[in-house]
C-alpha atoms as a printed R data frame, in Angstrom:
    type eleno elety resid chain resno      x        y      z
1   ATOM     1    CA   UNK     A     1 72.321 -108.685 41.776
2   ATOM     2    CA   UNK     A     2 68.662 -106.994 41.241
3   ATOM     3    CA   UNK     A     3 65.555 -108.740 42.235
4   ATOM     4    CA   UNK     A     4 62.913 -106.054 40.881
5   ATOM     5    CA   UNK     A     5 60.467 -108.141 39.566
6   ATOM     6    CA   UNK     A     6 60.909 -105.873 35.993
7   ATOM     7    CA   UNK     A     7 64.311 -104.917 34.895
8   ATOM     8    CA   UNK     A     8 64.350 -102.316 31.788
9   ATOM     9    CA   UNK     A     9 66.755 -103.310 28.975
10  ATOM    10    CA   UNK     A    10 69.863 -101.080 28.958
11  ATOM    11    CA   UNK     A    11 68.616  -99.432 25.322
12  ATOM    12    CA   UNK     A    12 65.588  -97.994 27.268
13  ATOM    13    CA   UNK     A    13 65.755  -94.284 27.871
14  ATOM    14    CA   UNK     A    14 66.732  -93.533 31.693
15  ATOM    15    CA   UNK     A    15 64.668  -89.934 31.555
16  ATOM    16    CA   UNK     A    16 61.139  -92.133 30.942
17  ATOM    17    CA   UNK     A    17 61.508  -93.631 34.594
18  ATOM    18    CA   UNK     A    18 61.950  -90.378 36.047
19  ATOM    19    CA   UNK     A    19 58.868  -89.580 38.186
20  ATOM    20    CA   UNK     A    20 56.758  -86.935 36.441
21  ATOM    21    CA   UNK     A    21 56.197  -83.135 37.413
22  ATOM    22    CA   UNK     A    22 53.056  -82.570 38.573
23  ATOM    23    CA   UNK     A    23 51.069  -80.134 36.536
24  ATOM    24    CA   UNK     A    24 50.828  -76.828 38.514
25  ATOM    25    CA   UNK     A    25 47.817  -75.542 36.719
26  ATOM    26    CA   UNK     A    26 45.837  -78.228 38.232
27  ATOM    27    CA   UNK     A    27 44.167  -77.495 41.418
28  ATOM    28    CA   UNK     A    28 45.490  -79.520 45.154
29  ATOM    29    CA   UNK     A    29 42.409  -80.730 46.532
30  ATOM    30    CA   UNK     A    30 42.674  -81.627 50.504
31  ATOM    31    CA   UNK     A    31 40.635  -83.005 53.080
32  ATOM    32    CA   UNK     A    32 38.765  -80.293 55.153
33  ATOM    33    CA   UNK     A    33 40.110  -81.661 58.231
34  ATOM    34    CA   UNK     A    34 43.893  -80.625 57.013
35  ATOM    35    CA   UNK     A    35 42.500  -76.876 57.197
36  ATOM    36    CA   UNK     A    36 42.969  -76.009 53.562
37  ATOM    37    CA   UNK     A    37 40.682  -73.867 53.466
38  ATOM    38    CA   UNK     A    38 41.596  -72.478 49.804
39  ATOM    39    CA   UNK     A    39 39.981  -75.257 47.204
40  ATOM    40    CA   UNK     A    40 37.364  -74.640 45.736
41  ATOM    41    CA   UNK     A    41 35.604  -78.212 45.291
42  ATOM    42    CA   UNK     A    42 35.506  -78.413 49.255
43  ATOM    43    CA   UNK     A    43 33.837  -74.562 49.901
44  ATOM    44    CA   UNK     A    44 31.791  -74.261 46.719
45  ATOM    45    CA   UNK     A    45 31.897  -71.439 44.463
46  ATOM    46    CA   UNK     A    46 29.222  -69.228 43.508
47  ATOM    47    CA   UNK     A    47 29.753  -67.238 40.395
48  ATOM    48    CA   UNK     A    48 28.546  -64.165 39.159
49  ATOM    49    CA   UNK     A    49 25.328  -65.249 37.560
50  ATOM    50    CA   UNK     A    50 23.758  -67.435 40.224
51  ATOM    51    CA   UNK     A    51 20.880  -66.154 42.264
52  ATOM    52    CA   UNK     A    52 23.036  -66.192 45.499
53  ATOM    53    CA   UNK     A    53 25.837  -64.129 44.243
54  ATOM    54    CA   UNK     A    54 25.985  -61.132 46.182
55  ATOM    55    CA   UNK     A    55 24.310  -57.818 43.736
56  ATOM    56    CA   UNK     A    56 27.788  -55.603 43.741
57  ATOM    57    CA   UNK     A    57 29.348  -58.455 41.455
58  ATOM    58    CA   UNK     A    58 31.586  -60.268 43.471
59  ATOM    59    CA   UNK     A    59 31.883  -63.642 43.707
60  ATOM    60    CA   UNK     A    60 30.836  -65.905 47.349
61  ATOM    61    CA   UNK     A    61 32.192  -68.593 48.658
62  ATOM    62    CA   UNK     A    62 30.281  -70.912 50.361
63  ATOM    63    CA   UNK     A    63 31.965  -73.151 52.707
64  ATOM    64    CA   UNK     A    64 29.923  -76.355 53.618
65  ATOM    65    CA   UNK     A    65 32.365  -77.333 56.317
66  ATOM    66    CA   UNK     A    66 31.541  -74.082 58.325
67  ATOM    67    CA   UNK     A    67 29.740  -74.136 61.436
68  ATOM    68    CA   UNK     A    68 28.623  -72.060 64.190
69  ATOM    69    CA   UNK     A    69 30.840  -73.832 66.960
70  ATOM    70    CA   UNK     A    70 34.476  -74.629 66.711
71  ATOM    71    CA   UNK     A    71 33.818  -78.198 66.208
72  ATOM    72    CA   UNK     A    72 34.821  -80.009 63.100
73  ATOM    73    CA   UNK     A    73 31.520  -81.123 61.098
74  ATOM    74    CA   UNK     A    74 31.408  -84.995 61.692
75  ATOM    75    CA   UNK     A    75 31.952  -84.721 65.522
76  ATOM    76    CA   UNK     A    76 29.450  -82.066 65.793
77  ATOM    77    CA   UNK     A    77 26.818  -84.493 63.705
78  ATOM    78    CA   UNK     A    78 28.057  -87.804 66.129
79  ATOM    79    CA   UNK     A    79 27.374  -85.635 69.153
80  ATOM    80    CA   UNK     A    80 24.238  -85.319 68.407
81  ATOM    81    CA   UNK     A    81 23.588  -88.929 69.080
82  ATOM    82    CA   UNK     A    82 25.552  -88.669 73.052
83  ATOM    83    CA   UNK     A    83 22.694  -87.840 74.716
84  ATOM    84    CA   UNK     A    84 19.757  -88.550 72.893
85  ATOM    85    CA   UNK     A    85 16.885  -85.604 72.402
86  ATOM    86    CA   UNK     A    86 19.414  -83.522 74.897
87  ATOM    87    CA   UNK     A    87 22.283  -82.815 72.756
88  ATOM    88    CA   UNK     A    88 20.139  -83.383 69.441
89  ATOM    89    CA   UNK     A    89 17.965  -80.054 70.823
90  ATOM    90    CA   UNK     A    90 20.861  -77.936 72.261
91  ATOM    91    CA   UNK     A    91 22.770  -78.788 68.486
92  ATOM    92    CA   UNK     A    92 19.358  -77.695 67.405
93  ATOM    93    CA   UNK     A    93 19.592  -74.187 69.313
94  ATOM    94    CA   UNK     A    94 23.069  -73.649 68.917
95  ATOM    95    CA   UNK     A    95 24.201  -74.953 65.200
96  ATOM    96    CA   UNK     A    96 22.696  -72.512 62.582
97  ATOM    97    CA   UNK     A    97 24.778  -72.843 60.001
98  ATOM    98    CA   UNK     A    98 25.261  -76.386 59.214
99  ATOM    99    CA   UNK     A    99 22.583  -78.714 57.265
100 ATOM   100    CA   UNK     A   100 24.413  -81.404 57.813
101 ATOM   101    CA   UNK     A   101 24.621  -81.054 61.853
102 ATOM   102    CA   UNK     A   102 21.449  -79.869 61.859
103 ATOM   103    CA   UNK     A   103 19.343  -83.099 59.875
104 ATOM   104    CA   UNK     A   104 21.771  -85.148 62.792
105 ATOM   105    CA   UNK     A   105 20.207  -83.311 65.661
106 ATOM   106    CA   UNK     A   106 16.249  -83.678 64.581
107 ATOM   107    CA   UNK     A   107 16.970  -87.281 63.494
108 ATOM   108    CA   UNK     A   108 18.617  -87.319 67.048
109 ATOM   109    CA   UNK     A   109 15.290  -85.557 68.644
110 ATOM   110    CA   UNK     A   110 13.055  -87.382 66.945
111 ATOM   111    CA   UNK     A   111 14.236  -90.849 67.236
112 ATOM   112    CA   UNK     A   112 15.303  -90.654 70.749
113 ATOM   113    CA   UNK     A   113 11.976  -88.810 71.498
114 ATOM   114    CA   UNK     A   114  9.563  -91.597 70.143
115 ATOM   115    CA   UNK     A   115 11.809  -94.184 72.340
116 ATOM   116    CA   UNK     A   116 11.012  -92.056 75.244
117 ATOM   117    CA   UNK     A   117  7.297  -92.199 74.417
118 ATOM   118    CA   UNK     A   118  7.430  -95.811 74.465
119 ATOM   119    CA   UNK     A   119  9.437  -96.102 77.971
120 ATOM   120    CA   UNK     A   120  6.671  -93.801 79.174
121 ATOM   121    CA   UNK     A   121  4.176  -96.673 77.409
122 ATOM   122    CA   UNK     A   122  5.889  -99.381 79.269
123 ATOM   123    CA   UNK     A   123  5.963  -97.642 83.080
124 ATOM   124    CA   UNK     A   124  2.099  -96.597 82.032
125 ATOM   125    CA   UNK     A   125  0.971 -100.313 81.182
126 ATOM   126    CA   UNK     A   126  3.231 -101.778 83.712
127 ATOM   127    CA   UNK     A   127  0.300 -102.466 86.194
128 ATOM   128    CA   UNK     A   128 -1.794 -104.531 83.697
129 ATOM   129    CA   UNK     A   129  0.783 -105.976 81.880
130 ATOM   130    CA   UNK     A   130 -0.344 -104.810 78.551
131 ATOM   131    CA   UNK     A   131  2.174 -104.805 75.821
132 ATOM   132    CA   UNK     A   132  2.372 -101.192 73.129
133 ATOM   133    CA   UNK     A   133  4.131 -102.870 70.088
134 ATOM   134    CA   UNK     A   134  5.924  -99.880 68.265
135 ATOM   135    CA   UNK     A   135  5.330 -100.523 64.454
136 ATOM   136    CA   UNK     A   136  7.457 -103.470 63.351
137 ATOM   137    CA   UNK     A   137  9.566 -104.239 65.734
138 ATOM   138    CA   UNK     A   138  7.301 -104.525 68.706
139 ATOM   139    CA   UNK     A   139  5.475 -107.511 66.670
140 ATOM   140    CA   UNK     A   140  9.111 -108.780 66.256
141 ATOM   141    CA   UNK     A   141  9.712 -108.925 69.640
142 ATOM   142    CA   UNK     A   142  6.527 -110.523 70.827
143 ATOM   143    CA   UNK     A   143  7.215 -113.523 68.395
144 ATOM   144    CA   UNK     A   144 10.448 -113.653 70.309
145 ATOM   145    CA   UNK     A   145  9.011 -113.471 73.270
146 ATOM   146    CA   UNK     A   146  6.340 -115.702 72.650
147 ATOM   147    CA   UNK     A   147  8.527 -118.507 71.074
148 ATOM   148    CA   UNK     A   148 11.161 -118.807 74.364
């Protein structure tokens, strides 16, 4: 007995079910993280004519995976968040390759930075009990405040 929800009459031709070749022309495109490092929608080709093409002719490739340390590209950017300003400045020192890593580690610096300015706030107005609202949420948490 079959229970396949569609059963093809007898009449139908068997070699239309067969699963299809793939087309070998076409290129394989990977994720980076398998380590093909061979297609050319993941690196980026420059041709001939483009401004960054190198003058004897040939063509670059431009990989935007690469990066200075052995660390795969999404870690690198998420460790830039571990520590706060630390690891956002020492990705700043050592990544100079990556764009990516590198808009992750001043975001990192910056943020993290401006939180430390307004812990130092806090310990400085700690005798008089003063409150430094940061810009929109420090007026969100004095209505909270205020309303308990």
């Amino acid at each position: 007995m079959n229970f396949a929800p569609y059963s093809p009459s007898p009449d139908e031709d068997r070699t239309s079910r067969s699963p299809k070749k793939s087309n070998p022309t076409q290129p394989s495109f990977s994720s980076y993280q398998a380590g093909n490092s061979a297609s050319y929608a993941e690196q980026g080709l420059l041709n001939n004519g483009s401004s960054s093409s190198s003058s004897n002719g040939q063509t670059v490739r431009v990989n935007k995976y690469e990066t200075t340390l052995p660390i795969r590209v999404d870690i690198e950017a998420s460790l830039a968040y571990v520590l706060g300003p630390v690891t956002g400045l020492l990705l700043l020192i050592l990544e100079r390759q990556n764009d990516y890593v590198r808009f992750h580690a001043w975001q990192s610096s910056l943020v993290f930075s401006s939180l430390m300015f307004a812990q130092y706030r806090a310990y400085l107005d700690g005798a008089s009990l003063e409150r430094y609202e940061v810009p929109y949420f420090g007026l969100i948490a004095s209505e909270y405040v205020d309303t308990e």
